[in-house]
PDB file with one MODEL, atoms N, CA, C and O in Angstrom:
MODEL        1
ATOM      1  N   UNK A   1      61.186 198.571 208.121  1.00  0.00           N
ATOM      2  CA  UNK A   1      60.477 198.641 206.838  1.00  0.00           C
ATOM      3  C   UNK A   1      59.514 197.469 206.686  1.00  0.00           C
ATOM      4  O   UNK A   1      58.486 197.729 206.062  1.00  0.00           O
ATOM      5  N   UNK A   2      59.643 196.364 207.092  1.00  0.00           N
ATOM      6  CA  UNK A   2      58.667 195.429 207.061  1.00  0.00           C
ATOM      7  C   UNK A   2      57.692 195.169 207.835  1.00  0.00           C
ATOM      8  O   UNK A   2      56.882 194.262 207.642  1.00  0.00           O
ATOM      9  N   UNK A   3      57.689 196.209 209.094  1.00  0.00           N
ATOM     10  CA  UNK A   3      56.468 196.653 209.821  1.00  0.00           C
ATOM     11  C   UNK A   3      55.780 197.302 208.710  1.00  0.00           C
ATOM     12  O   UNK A   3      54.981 196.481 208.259  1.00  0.00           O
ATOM     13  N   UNK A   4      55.724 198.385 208.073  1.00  0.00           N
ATOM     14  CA  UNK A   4      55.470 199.041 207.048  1.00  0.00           C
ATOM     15  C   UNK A   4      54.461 198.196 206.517  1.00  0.00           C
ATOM     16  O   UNK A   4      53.245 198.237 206.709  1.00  0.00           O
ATOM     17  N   UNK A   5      55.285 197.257 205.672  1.00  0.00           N
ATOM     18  CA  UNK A   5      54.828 196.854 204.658  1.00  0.00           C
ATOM     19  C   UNK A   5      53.963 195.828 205.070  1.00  0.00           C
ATOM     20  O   UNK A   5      53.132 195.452 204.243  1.00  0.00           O
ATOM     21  N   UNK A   6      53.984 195.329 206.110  1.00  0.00           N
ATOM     22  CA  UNK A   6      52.980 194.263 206.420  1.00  0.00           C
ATOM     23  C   UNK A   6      51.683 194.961 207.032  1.00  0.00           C
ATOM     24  O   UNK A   6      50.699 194.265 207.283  1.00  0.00           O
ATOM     25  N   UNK A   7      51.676 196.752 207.348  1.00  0.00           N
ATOM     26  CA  UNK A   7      50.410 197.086 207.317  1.00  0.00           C
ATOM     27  C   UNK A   7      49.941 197.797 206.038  1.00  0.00           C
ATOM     28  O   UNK A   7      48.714 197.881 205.997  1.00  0.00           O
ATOM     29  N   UNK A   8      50.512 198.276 205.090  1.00  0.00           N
ATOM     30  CA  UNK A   8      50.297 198.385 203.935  1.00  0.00           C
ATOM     31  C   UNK A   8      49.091 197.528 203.368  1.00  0.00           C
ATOM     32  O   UNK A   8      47.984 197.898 202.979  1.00  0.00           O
ATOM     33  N   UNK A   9      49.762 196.025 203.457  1.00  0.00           N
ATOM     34  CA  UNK A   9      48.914 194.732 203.024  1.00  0.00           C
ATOM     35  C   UNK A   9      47.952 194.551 203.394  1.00  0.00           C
ATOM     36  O   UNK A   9      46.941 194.321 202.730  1.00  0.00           O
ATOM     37  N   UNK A  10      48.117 194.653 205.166  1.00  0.00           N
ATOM     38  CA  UNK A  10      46.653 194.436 206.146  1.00  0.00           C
ATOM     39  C   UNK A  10      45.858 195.346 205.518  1.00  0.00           C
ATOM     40  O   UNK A  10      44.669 195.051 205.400  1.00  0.00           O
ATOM     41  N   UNK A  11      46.419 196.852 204.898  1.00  0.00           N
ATOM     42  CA  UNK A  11      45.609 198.059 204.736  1.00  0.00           C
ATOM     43  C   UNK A  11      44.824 197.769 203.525  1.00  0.00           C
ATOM     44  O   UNK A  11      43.598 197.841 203.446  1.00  0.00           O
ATOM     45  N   UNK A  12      45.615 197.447 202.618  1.00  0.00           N
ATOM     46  CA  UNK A  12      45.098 196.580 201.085  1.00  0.00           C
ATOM     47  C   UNK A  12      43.967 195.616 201.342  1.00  0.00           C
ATOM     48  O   UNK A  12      42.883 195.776 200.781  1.00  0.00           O
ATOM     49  N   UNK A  13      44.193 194.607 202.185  1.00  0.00           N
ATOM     50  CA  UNK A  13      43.081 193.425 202.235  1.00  0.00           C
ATOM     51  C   UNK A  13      42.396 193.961 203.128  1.00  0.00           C
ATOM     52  O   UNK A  13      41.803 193.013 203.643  1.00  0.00           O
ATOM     53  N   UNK A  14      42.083 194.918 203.665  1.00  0.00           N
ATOM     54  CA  UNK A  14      40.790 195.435 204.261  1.00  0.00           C
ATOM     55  C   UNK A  14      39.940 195.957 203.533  1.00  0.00           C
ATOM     56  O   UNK A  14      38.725 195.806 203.665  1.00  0.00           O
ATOM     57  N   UNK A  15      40.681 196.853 202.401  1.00  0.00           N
ATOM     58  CA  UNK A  15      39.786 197.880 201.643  1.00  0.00           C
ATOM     59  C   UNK A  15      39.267 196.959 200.472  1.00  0.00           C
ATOM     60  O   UNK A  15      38.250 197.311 199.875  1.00  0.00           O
ATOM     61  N   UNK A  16      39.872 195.877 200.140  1.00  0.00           N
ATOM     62  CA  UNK A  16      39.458 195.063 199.365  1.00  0.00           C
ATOM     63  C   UNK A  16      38.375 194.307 199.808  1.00  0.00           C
ATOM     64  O   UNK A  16      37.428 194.101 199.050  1.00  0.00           O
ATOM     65  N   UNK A  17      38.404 193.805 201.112  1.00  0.00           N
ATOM     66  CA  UNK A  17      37.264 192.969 201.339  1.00  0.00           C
ATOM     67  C   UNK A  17      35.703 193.879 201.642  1.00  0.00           C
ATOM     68  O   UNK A  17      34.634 193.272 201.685  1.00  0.00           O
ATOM     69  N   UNK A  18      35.788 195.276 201.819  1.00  0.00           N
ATOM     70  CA  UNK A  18      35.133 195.966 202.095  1.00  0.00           C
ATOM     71  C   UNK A  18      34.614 195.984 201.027  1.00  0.00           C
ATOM     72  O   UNK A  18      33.520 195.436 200.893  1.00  0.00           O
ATOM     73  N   UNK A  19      35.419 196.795 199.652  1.00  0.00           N
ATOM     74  CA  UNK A  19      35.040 196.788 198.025  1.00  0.00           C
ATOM     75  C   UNK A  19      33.845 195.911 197.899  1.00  0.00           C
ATOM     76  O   UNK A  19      32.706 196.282 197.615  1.00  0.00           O
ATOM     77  N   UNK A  20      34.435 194.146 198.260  1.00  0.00           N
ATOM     78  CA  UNK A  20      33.908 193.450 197.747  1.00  0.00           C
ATOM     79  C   UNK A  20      32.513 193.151 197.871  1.00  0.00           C
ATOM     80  O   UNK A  20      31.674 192.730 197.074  1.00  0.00           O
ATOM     81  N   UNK A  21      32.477 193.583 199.466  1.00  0.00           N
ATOM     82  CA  UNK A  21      30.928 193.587 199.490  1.00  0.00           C
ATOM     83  C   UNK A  21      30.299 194.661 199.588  1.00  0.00           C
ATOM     84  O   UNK A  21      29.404 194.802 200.421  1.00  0.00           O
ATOM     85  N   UNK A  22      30.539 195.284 199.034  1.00  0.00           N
ATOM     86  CA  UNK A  22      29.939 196.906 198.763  1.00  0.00           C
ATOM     87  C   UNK A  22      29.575 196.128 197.164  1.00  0.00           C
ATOM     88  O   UNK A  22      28.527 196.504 196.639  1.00  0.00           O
ATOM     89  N   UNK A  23      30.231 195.303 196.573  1.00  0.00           N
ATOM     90  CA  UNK A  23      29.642 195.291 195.168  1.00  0.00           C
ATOM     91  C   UNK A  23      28.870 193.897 195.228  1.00  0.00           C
ATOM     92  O   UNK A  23      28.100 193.658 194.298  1.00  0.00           O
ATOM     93  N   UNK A  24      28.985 193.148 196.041  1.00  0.00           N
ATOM     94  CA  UNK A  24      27.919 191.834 196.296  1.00  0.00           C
ATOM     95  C   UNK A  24      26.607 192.649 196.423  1.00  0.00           C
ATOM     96  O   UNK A  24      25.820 192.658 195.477  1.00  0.00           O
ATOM     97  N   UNK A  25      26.329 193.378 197.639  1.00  0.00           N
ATOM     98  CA  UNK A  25      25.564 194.207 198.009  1.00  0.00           C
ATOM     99  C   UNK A  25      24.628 195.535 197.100  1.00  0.00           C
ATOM    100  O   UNK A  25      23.580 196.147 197.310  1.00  0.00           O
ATOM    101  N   UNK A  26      25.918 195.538 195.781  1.00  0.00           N
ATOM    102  CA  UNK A  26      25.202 196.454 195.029  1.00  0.00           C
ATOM    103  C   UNK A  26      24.063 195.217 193.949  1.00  0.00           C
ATOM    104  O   UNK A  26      22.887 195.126 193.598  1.00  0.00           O
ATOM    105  N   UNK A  27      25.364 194.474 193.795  1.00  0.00           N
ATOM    106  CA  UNK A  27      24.595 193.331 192.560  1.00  0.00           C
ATOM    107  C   UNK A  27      23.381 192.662 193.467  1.00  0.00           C
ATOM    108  O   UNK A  27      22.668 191.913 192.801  1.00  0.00           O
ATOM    109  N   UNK A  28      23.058 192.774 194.687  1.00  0.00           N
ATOM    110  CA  UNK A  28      22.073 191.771 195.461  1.00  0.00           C
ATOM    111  C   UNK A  28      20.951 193.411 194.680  1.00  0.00           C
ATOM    112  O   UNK A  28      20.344 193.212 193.627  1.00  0.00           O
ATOM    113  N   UNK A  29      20.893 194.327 195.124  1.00  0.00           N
ATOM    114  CA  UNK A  29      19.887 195.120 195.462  1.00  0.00           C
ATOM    115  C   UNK A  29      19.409 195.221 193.681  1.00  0.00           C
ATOM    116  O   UNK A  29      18.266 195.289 193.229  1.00  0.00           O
ATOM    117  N   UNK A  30      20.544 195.204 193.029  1.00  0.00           N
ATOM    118  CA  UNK A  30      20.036 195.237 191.627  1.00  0.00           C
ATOM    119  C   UNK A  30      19.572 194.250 190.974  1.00  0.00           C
ATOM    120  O   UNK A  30      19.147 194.583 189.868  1.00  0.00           O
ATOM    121  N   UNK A  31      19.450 192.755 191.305  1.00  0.00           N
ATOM    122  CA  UNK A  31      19.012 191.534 190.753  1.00  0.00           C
ATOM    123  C   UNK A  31      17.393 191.547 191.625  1.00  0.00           C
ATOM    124  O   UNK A  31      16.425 190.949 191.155  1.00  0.00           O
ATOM    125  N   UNK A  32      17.325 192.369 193.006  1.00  0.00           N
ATOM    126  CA  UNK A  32      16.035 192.732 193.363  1.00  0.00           C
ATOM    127  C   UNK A  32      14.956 193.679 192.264  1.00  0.00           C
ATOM    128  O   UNK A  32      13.817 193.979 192.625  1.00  0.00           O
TER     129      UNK A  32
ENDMDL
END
C-alpha cells in the first residue's frame, strides 16, 4: 500500500506542477 501511495503523490505533484504553468503561461500571454 505505500507503493501506492507514494505514486499517488508523485501523480499529484506532477499534475500540479504542470497546472502551474499552464496558468503562469496563461497570466504571461494575458499581461501581453
Amino acid at each position: 500500500m505505500e507503493d501506492v501511495t507514494s505514486h499517488v503523490v508523485v501523480y499529484y505533484l506532477i499534475h500540479a506542477f504542470k497546472n502551474e504553468c499552464i496558468s503562469k503561461q496563461l497570466l504571461l500571454m494575458l499581461n501581453i
